[in-house]
N, C-alpha and C positions, 0 to 999 in steps of 0.2 A: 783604675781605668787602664788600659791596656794600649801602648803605646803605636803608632800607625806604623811603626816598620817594621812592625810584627808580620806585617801583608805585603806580600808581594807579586806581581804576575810571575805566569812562569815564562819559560825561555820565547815559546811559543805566542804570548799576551793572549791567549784565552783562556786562563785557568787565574782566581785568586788566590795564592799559597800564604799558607798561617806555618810561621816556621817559629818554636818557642823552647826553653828551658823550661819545666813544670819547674823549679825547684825555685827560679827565680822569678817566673812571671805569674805561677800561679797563686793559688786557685782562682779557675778565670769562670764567669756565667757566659750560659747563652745569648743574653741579653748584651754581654761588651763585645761579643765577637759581630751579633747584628749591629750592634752601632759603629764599629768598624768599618762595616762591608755598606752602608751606612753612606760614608765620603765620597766627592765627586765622584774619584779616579774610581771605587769599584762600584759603585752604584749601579751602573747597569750590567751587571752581572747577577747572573739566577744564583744564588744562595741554596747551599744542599743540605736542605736541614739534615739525613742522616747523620752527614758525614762532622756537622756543627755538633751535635751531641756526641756522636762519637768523639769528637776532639775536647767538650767538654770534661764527659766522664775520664775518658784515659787521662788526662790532664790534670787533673782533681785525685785521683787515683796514685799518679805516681808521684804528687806533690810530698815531699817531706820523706822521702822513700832517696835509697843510696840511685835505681834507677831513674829517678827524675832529675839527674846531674845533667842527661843526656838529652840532645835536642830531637825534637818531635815533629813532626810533618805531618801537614793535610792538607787536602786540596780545598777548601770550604765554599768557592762559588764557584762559575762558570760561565763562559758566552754560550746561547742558546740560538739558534738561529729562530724563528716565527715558523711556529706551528700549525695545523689545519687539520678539523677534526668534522665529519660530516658525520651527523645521526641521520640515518633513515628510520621513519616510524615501523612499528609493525605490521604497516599495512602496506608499506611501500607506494604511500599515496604522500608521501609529503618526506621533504629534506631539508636540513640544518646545518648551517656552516656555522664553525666558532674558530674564529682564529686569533690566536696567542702572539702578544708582542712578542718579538726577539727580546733579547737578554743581551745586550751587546752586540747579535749578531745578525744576521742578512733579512732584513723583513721582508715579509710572504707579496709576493709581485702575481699578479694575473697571470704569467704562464704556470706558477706554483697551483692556483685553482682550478687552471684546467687539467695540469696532469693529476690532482689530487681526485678530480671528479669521473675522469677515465678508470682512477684505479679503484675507485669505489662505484664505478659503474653507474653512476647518477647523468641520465643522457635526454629527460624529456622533460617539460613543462617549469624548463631554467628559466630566470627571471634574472635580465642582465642587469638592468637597475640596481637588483639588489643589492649582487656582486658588487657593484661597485660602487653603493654605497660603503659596504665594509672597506673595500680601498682605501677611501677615503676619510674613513674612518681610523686607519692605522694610524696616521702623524701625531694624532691627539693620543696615544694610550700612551701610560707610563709602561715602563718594558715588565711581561709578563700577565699586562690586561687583558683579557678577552672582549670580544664584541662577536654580536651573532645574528645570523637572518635567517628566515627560511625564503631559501634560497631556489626549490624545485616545489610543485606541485603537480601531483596528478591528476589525471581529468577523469571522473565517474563516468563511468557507459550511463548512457542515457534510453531506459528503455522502452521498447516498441508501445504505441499506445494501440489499444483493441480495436479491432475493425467494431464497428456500431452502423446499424439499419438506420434509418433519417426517413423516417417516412412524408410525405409531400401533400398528402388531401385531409382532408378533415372527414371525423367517424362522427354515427350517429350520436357518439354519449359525448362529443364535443358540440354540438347542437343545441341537444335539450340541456345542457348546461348554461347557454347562455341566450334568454333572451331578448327579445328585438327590438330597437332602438328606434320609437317614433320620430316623427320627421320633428316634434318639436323635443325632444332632447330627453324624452321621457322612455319609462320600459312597459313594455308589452306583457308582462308575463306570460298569458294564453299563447302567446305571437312567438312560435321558436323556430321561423322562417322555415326552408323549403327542404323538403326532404335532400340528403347528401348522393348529390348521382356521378356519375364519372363519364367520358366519353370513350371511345375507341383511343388509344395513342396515348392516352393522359396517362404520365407518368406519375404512378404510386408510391415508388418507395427507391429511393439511391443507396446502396451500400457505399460505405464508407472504408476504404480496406485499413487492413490492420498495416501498421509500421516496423518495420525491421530494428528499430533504434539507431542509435549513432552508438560506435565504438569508444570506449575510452584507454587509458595504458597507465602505467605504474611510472615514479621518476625514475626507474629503471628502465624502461621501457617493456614492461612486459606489456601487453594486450588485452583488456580488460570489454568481452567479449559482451554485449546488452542482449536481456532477453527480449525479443523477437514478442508484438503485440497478439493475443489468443484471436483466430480467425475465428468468424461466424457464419453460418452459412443463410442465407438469403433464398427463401423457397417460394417460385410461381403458386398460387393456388388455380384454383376455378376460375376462368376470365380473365387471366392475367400470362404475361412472361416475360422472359428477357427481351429487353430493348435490342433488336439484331444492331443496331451502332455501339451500343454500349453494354458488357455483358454487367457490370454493375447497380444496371436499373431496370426496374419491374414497368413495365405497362399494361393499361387496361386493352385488352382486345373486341370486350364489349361495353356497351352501357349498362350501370347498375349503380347498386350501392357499395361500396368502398369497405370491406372489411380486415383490419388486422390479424393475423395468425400469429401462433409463435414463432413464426422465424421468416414472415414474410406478410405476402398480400394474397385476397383472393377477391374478385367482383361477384356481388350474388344479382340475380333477379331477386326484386321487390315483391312480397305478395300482400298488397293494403287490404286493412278489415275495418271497417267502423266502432265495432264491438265483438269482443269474444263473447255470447253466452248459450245459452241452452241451444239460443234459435239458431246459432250458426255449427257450434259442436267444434269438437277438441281439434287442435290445429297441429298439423305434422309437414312441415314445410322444408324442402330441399330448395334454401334460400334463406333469405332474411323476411321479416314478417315486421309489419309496419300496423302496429295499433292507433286508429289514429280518436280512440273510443277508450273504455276500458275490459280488462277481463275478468270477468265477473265470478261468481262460487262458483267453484267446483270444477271450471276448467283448465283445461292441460292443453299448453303450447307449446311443440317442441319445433327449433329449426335447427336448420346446419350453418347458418350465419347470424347475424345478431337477431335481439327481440326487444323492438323497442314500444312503446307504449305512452302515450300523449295523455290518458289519463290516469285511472286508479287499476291495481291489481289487488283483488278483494278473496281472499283464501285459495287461488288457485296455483298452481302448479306450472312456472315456466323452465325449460330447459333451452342451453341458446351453446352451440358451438363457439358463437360468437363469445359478444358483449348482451349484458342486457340492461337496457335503463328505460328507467320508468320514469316520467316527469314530475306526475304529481308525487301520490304515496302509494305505498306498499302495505298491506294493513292484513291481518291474520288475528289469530283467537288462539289461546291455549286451549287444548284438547287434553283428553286424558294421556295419564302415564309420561308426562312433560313435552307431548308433542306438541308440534302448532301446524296451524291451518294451512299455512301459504310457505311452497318453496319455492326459491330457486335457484338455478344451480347452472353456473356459465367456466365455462373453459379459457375466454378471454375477462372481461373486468365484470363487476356491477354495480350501476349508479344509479341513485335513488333522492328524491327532496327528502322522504320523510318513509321510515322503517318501524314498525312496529309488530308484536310478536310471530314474527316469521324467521324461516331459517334460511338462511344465506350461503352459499357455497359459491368461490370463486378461486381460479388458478392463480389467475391477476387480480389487481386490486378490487379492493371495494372501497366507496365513496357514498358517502351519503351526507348534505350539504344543510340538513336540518338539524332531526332527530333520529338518531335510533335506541328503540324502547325496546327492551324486554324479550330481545329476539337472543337467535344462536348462530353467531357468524362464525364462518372457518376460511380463510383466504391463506395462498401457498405467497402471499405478498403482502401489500400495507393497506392497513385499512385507515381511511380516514373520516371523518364527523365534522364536516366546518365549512363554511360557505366561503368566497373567492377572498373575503375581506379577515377573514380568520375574527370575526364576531360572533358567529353563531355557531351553535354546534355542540348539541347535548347527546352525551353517550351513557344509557343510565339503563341500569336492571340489565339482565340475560348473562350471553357468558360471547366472548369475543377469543380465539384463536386466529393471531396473524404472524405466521413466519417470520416478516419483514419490519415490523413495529406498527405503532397504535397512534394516532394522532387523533389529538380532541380537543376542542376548548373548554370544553367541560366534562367530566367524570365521576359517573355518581351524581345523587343528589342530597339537600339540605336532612332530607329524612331517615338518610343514611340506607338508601337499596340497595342490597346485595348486588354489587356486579364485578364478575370472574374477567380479566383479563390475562391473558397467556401469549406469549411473543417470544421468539428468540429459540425455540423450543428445539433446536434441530442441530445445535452446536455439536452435541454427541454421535449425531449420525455424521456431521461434516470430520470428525476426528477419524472416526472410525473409518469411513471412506479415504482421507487422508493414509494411515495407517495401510488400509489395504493395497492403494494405490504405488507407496515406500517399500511393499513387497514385493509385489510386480516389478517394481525398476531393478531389486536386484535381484530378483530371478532373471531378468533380462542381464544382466549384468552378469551373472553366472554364466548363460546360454552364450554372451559373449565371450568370454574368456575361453569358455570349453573350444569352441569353435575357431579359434584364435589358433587354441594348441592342436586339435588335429592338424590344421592348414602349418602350421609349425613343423608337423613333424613328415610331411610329407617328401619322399626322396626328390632330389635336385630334379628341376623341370625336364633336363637333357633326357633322364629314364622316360619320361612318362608322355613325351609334349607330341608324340603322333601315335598314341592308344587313346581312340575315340572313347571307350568307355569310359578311364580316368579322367579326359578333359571334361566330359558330360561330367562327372562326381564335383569334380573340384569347381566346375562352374557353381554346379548348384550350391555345395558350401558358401561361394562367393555370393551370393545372391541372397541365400538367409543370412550370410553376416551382415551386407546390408539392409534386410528387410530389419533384423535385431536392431539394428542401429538406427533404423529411422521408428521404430518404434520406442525405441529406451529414448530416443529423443522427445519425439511427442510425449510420450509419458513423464519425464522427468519437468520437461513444460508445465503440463496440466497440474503436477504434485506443485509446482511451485505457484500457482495460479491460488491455487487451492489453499495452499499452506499460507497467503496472506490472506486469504478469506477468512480461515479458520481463526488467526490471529488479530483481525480485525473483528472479528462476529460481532461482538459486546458492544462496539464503539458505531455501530452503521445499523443494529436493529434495537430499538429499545422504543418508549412511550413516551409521547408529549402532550403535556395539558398546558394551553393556551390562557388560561385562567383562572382554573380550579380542577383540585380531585377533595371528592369531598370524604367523608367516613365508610368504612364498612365495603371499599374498593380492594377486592383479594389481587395483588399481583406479583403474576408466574415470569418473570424472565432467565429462562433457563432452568436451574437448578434452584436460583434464589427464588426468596418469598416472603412479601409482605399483605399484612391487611391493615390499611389506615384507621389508626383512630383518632384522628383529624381531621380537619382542612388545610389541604394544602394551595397556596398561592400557584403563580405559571412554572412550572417548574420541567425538569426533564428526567425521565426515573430510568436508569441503567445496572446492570448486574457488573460491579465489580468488585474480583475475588468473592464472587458467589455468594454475595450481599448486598441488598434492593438499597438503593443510591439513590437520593433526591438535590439535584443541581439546579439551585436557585438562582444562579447568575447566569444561566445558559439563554434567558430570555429574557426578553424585555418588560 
């Protein structure tokens, strides 16, 4: 063991000096020079391990050697004043302080964290608590501990939410969906109360405006800029316009029936019929058309606002700008070559009790609260099959295409009938639209730069700033660098709008069965594709990684 007056401070007292004879003290370990350094007096001083193995080897080295007559010198520890060491993440959304006991020497004081945080430029979303929790934290460490916080955080931009229409009266196909409640507690079914009128002044529909977001910043303070909510546009129809107090609400200018459009309101005149059939002849109505009868073989209604009908439509042909809802059923006959009897075909929704072998066409949804049998429905939305209470609701035979997803309580049947469901189908055109959209922005992006460098290279204003023709040029440059800029801006918007669309697709349009999908159910979402040769419980079936997925715990 290697005696203590082998150590000394130096002249200074911040330095532990090992001063030795190899010839007499050695060969010495690592291990006795740390148990050395070890005793009160140098204990708090940092220990250098190089320079300890250094003084080992050469020690060891010149032991038994004519050179190891002569005495040896090394500095082996040291006072270390308290350290501070700040990690900013790579996002520059979050900060770290670790600070090191001293080693004998000045521990780290509150104006040490402030100019350490100046010089690593950490200036926003400080947390003085913390700081001084670690303060406080210092008396407890032995010299050379760490202790650490995070000590900044940055605030995410929070971004703008989408302006969204709020529409204020109720449609016809919210009507015949629900009816009317006798006075003693019971329901009406025939009873689907009084047709949906409006007055003068009645306000339709209130736009909701889009949101700018709140800004967020980095613990640096950079500025962390939120994207701005996608604006919608809000359109008068027929009988309707802006509130002159308020340009964000629609009102009815006349009396009528209340119809939604894609991107607003319109009031139509009502034209009531008892029954469509031979005796009254095909109906073409600039208006909404109120069946308050049914329509019967063979005939064609078309309107330019909705077509509703209180009882059956029996093979005939309706067409409805609007919505079209039928109360009772919808009923059709296969025809040759796989046609069927009864279509119809709506720009806004179609809602129905009971659907069978007819072909359906809807921009918006379709709903049908019983059954639908054996029909061909195409909807640019979601189709649904299931009454208010999610008990009822058989979707069996035909083939269903719905952009948006499928909802059913049931699917297929016990006997296993072919039925084609397809959903989702459109993720490839959303890509590609994407795609084309990420070209655009940097062609813009090019057209900006270009334009950038002419205005660049133009001789100093003094030449040019009283020749009208040059000021007319360079105005106008000024003018398309703007016009470039608020377009690359919209557009760069819309790509990103787009690009969570596109990345969300799988998880927002897929199928639900309520209770059952039974065997011999072909289903398209996307690219994937399954045909069950089961029964499946309630389950939720999605395409992920371009494979039919069945999520049994997603329902109850």
């Amino acid at each position: 063991m290697l005696a203590p007056e082998l150590f000394e401070l130096s002249s200074d007292g911040n330095k532990v000096e090992l001063r030795l004879i190899p010839n007499n003290n050695g060969p010495i370990s690592r291990d006795d020079l740390v148990h050395l350094l070890h005793l009160p007096e140098f204990s708090s001083f940092c220990p250098l391990e190089p320079v300890i193995q250094k003084a080992v080897l050469q020690t060891n080295k010149l032991c038994g050697t004519e050179d190891g007559k002569f005495e040896q010198f090394f500095a082996v520890a040291e006072r270390r004043d308290g350290q501070i060491e700040i990690v900013i993440s790579d996002d520059h959304m979050q900060a770290e302080m670790i600070i090191t006991s001293a080693w004998g020497g000045k521990q780290v004081t509150l104006q040490d964290i402030l100019k350490a945080l100046k010089t690593d430029g950490v200036a926003m979303g400080l947390s003085k608590q913390r700081i001084e929790l670690l303060l406080r934290q210092l008396p407890t460490l032995a010299p050379g501990e760490q202790c650490r916080q995070i000590i900044a955080n940055g605030k995410e931009a929070i971004n703008g939410v989408n302006a969204r229409l709020d529409r204020k009266v109720p449609l016809a196909r919210e009507r015949l969906l629900q009816p009317q409640e006798r006075d003693d507690g019971t329901v009406d079914m025939r009873d689907l109360g009084a047709v949906i009128m409006v007055r003068p002044n009645d306000v339709l529909m209130v736009k909701i405006p889009a949101t700018e977001g709140t800004a967020g910043y980095t613990v640096t303070g950079q500025p962390l800029e939120p994207k701005p909510g996608k604006d919608v546009t809000m359109t008068p129809g027929n009988g309707c316009d802006f509130s002159p107090k308020d340009p964000n609400k629609l009102i009815a200018l006349v009396a009528g029936q209340p119809v939604e459009t894609r991107s607003g309101m319109q009031v139509d005149d009502v034209l009531q019929i008892k029954n469509v059939d031979v005796k009254y002849g095909h109906v073409n109505f600039k208006g909404s058309v109120l069946v308050s009868g049914d329509v019967c073989e063979g005939m064609h209604v078309k309107a330019t606002g909705d077509i509703t009908v209180m009882g059956f439509v029996d093979s005939a042909i309706l067409e409805a700008e609007g919505d079209v809802i039928v109360s009772k059923g919808v009923i059709g006959r296969q025809l040759g070559g796989n046609k069927l009897s009864t279509q119809i075909k709506a720009k806004g929704q179609i809602c129905a009790q009971f659907v069978q072998y007819s072909q359906l066409e809807a921009e918006g949804n379709i709903l049908v609260t019983k059954q639908l049998l054996h029909s061909h429905s195409i909807t640019h939305g979601c189709l649904t099959v299931s009454d208010a209470t999610g008990r009822r609701g058989d979707l069996v035979g035909g083939v269903v295409q719905a952009d948006q997803g499928i909802k059913a309580v049931v699917i297929g049947a016990t006997a296993g009938t072919r039925t084609e469901l397809y959903c989702a189908m459109k993720h490839g055109d959303l890509r590609q639209e994407l795609k084309q959209l990420d070209e655009s922005v940097k062609a813009l992006v090019v057209a900006s730069l270009d334009i950038e460098g002419r205005l660049r290279k133009l001789p100093p204003k003094s030449e040019w700033q009283n020749d009208p023709v040059m000021l007319e040029q360079v105005q106008m440059m000024l003018e398309e660098k703007n016009r470039i800029q608020e377009e690359r801006n919209r557009e760069e918007l819309e790509f990103e709008h787009l690009r969570i669309e596109a990345d969300n697709y799988f998880n927002h349009y897929r199928i639900e069965a309520h209770k059952h999908i039974f065997g011999n159910v072909e289903i398209h979402i996307g690219n994937a594709f399954n045909r069950t040769q089961r029964e499946h419980g309630p389950c939720i079936v999605s395409n992920q990684g371009q494979e039919i997925n069945f999520d049994y715990s997603a329902r109850g």
